[in-house]
PDB file with SEQRES, HELIX, SHEET and CRYST1 records, atoms N, CA, C and O in Angstrom:
SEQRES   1 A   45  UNK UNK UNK UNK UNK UNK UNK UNK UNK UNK UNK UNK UNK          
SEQRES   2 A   45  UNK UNK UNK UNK UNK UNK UNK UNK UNK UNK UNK UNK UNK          
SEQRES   3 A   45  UNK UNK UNK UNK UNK UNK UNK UNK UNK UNK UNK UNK UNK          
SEQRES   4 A   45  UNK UNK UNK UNK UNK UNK                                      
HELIX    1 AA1 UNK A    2  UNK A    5  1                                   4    
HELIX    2 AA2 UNK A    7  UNK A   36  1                                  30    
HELIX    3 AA3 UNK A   40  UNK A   44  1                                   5    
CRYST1    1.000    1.000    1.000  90.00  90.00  90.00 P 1           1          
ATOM      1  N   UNK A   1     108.730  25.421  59.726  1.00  0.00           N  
ATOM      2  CA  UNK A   1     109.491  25.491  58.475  1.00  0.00           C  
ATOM      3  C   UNK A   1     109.806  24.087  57.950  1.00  0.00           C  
ATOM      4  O   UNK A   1     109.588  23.637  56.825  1.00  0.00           O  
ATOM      5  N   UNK A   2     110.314  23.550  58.910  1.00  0.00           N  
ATOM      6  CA  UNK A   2     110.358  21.772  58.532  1.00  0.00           C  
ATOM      7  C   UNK A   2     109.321  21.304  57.784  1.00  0.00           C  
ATOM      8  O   UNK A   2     109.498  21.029  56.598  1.00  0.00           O  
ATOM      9  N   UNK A   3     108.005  21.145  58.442  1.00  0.00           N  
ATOM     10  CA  UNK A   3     106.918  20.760  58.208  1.00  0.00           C  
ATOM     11  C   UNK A   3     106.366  21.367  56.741  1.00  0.00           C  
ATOM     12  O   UNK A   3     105.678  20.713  55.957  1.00  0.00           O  
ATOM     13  N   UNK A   4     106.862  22.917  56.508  1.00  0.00           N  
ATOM     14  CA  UNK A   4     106.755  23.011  55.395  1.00  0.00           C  
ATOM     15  C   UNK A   4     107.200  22.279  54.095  1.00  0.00           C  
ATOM     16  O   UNK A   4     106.450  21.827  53.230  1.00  0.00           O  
ATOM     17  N   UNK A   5     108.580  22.246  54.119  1.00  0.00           N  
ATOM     18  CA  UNK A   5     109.513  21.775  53.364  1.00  0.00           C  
ATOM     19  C   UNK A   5     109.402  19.797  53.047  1.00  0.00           C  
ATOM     20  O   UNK A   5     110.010  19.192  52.164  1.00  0.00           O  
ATOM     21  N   UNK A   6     108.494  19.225  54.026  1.00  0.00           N  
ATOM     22  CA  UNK A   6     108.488  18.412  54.009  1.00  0.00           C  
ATOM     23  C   UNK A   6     106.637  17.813  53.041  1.00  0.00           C  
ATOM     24  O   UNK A   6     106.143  16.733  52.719  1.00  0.00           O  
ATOM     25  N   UNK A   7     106.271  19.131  52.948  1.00  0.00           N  
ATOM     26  CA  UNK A   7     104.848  19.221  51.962  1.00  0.00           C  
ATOM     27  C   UNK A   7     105.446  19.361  50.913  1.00  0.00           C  
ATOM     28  O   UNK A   7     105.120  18.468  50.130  1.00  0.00           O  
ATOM     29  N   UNK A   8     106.280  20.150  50.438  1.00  0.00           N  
ATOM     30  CA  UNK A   8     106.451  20.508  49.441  1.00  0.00           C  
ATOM     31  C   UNK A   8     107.306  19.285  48.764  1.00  0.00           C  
ATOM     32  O   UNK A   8     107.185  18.914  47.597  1.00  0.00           O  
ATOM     33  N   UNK A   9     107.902  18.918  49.419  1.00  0.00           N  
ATOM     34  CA  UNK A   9     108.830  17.788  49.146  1.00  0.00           C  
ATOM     35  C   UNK A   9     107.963  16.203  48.229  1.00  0.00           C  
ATOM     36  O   UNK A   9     108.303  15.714  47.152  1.00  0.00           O  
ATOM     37  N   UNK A  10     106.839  15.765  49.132  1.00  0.00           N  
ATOM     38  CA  UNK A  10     105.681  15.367  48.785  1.00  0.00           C  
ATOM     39  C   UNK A  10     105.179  15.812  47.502  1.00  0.00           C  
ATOM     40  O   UNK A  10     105.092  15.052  46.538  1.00  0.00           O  
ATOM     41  N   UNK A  11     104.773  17.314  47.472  1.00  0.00           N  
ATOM     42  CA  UNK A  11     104.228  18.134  46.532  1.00  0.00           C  
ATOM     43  C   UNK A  11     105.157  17.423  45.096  1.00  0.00           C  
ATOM     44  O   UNK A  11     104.662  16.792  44.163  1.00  0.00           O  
ATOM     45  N   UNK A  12     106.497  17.742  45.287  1.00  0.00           N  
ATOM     46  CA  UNK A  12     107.043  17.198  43.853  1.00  0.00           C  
ATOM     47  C   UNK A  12     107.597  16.313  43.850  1.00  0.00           C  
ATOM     48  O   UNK A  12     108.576  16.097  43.137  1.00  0.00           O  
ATOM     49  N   UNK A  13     106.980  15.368  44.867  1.00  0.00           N  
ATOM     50  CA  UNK A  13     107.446  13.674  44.573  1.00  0.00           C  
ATOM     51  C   UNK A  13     106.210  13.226  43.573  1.00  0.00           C  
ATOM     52  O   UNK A  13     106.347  12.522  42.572  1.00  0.00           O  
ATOM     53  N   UNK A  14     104.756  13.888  44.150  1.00  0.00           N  
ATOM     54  CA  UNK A  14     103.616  13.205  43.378  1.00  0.00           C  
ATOM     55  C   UNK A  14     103.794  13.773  42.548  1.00  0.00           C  
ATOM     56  O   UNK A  14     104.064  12.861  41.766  1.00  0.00           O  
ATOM     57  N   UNK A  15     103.916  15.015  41.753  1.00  0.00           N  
ATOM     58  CA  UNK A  15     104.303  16.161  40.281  1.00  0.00           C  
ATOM     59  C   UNK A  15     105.036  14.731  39.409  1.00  0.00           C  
ATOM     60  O   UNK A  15     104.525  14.087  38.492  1.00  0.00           O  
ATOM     61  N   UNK A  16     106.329  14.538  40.038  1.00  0.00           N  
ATOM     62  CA  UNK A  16     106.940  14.141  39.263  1.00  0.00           C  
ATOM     63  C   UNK A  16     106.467  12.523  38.583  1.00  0.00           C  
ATOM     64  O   UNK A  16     106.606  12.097  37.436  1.00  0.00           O  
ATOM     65  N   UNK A  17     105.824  11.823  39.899  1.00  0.00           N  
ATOM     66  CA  UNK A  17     105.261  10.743  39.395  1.00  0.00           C  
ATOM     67  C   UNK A  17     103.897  10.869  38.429  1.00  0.00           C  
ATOM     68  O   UNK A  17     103.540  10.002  37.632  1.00  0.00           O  
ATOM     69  N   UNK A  18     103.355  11.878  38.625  1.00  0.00           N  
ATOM     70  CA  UNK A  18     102.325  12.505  37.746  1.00  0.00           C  
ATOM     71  C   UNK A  18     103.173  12.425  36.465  1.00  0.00           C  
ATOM     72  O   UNK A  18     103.075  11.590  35.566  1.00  0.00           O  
ATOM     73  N   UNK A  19     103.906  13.318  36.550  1.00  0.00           N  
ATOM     74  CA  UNK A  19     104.548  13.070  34.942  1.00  0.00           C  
ATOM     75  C   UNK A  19     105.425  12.060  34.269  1.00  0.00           C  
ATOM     76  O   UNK A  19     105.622  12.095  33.054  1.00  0.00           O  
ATOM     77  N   UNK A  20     105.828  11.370  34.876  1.00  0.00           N  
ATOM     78  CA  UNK A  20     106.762  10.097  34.659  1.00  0.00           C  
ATOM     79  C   UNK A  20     105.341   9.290  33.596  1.00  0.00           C  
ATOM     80  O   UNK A  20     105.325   8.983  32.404  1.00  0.00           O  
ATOM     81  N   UNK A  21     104.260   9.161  34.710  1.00  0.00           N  
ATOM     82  CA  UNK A  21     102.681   8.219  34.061  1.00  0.00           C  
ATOM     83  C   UNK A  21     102.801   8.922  32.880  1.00  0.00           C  
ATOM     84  O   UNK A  21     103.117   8.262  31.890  1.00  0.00           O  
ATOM     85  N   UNK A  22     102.594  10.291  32.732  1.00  0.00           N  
ATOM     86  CA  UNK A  22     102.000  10.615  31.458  1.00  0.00           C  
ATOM     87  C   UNK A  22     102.938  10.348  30.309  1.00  0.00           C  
ATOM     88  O   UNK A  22     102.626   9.895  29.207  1.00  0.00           O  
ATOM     89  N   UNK A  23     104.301  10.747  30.794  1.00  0.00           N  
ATOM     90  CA  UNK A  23     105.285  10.613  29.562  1.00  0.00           C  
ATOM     91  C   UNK A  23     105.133   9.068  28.831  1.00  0.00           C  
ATOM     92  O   UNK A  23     105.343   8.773  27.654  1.00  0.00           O  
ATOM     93  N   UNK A  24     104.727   8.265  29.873  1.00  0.00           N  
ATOM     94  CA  UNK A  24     104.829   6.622  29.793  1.00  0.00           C  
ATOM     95  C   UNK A  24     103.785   6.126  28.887  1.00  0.00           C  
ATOM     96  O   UNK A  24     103.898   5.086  28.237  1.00  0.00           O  
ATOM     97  N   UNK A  25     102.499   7.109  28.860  1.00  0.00           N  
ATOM     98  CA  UNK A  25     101.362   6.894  28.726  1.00  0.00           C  
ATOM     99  C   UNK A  25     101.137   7.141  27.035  1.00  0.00           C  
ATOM    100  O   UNK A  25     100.482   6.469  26.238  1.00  0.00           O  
ATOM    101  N   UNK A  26     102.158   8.698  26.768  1.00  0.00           N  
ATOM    102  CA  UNK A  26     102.202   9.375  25.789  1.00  0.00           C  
ATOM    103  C   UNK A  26     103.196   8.125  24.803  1.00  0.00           C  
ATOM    104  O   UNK A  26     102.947   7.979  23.606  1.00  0.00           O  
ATOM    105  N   UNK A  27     104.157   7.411  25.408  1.00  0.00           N  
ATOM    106  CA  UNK A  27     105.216   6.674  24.709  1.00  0.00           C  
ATOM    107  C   UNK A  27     104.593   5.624  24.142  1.00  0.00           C  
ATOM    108  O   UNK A  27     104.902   5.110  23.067  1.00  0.00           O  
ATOM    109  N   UNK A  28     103.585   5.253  24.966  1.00  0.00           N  
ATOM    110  CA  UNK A  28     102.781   3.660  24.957  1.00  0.00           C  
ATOM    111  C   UNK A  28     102.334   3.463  23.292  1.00  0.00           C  
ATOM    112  O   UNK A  28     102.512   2.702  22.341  1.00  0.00           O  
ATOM    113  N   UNK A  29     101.632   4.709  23.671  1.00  0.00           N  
ATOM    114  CA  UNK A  29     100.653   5.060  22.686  1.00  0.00           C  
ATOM    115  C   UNK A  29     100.912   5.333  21.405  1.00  0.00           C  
ATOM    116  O   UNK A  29     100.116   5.001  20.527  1.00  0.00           O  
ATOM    117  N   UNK A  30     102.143   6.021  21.116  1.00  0.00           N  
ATOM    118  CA  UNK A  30     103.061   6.512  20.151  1.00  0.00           C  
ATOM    119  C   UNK A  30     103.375   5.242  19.436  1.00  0.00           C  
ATOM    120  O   UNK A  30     103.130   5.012  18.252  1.00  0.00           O  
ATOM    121  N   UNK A  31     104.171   4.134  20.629  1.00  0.00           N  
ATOM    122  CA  UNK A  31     104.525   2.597  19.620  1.00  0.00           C  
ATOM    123  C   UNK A  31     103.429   2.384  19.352  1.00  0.00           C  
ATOM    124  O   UNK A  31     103.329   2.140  18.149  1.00  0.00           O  
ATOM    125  N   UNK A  32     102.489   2.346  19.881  1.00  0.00           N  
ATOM    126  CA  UNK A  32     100.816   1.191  19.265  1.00  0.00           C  
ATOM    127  C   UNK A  32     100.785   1.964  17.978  1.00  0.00           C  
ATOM    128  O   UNK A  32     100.708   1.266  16.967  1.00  0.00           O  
ATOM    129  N   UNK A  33     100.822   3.024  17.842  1.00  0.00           N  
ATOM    130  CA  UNK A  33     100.330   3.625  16.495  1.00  0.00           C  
ATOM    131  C   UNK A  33     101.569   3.096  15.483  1.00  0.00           C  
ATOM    132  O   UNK A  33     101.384   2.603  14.370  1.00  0.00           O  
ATOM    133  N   UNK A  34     102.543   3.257  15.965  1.00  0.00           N  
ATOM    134  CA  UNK A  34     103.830   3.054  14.702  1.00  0.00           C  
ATOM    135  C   UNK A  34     103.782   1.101  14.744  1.00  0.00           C  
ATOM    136  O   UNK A  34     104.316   0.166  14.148  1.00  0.00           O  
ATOM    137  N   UNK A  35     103.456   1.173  15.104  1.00  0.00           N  
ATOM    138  CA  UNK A  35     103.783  -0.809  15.354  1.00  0.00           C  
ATOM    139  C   UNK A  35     102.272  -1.485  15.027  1.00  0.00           C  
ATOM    140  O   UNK A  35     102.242  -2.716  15.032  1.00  0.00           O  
ATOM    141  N   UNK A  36     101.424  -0.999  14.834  1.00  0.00           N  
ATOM    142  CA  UNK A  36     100.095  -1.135  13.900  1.00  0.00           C  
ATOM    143  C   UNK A  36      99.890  -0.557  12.338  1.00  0.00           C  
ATOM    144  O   UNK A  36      99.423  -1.155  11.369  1.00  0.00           O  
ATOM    145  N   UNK A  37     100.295   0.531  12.411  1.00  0.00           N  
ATOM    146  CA  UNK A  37     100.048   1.633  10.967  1.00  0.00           C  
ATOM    147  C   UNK A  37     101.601   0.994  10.233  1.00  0.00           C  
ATOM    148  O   UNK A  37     102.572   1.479  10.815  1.00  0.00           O  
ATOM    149  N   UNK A  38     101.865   0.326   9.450  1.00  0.00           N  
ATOM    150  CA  UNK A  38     102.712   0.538   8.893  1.00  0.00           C  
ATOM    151  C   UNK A  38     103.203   1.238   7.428  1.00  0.00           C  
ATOM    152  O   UNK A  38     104.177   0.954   6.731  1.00  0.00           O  
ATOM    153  N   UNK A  39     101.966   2.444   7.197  1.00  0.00           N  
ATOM    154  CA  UNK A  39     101.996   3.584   6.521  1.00  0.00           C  
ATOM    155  C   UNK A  39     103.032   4.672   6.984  1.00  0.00           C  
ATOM    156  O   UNK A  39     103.757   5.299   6.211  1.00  0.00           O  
ATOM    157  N   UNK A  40     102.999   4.820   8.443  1.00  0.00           N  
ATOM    158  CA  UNK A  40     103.723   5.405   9.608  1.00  0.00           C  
ATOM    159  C   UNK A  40     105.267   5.181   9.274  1.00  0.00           C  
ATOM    160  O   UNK A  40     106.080   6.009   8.863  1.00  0.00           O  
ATOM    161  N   UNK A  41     105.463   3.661   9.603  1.00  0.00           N  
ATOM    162  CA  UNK A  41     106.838   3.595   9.714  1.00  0.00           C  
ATOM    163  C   UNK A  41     107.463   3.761   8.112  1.00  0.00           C  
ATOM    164  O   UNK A  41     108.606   4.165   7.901  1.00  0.00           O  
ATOM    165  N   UNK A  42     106.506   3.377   7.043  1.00  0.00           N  
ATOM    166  CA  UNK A  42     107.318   3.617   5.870  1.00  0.00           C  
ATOM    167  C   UNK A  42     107.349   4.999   5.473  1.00  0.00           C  
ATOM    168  O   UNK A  42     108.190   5.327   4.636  1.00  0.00           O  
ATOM    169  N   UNK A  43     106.583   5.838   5.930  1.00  0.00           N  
ATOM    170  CA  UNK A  43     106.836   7.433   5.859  1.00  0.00           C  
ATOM    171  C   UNK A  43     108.145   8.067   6.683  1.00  0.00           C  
ATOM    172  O   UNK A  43     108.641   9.167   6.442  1.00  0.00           O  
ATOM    173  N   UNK A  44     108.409   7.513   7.289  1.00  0.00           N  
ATOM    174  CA  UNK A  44     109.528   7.816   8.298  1.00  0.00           C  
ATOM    175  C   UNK A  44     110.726   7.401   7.154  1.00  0.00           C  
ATOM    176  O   UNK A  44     111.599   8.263   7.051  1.00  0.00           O  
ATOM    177  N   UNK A  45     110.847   6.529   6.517  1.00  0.00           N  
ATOM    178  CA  UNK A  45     111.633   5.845   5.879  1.00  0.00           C  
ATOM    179  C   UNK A  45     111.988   6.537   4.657  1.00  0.00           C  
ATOM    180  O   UNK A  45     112.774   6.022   3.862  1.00  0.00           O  
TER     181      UNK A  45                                                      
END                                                                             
């Protein structure tokens, strides 16, 4: 049971670092577009 709990534990340590990258990845990407296009930011405006 230990041994289980201790996979799973693993299991959503890498999940979560999986998604931490992507959110990071998704954010990156989001400024490059608004901080290049400045059609973008004056539509916001």
């Amino acid at each position: 049971m230990k041994n289980l709990f201790l996979q799973t534990r693993s299991f959503w340590s890498v999940t979560m670092c999986l998604l931490l990258l992507t959110f990071c990845l998704i954010g990156c990407e989001k400024e490059q577009i608004t901080f290049e296009d400045p059609t973008v930011i004056n539509a916001k405006n």
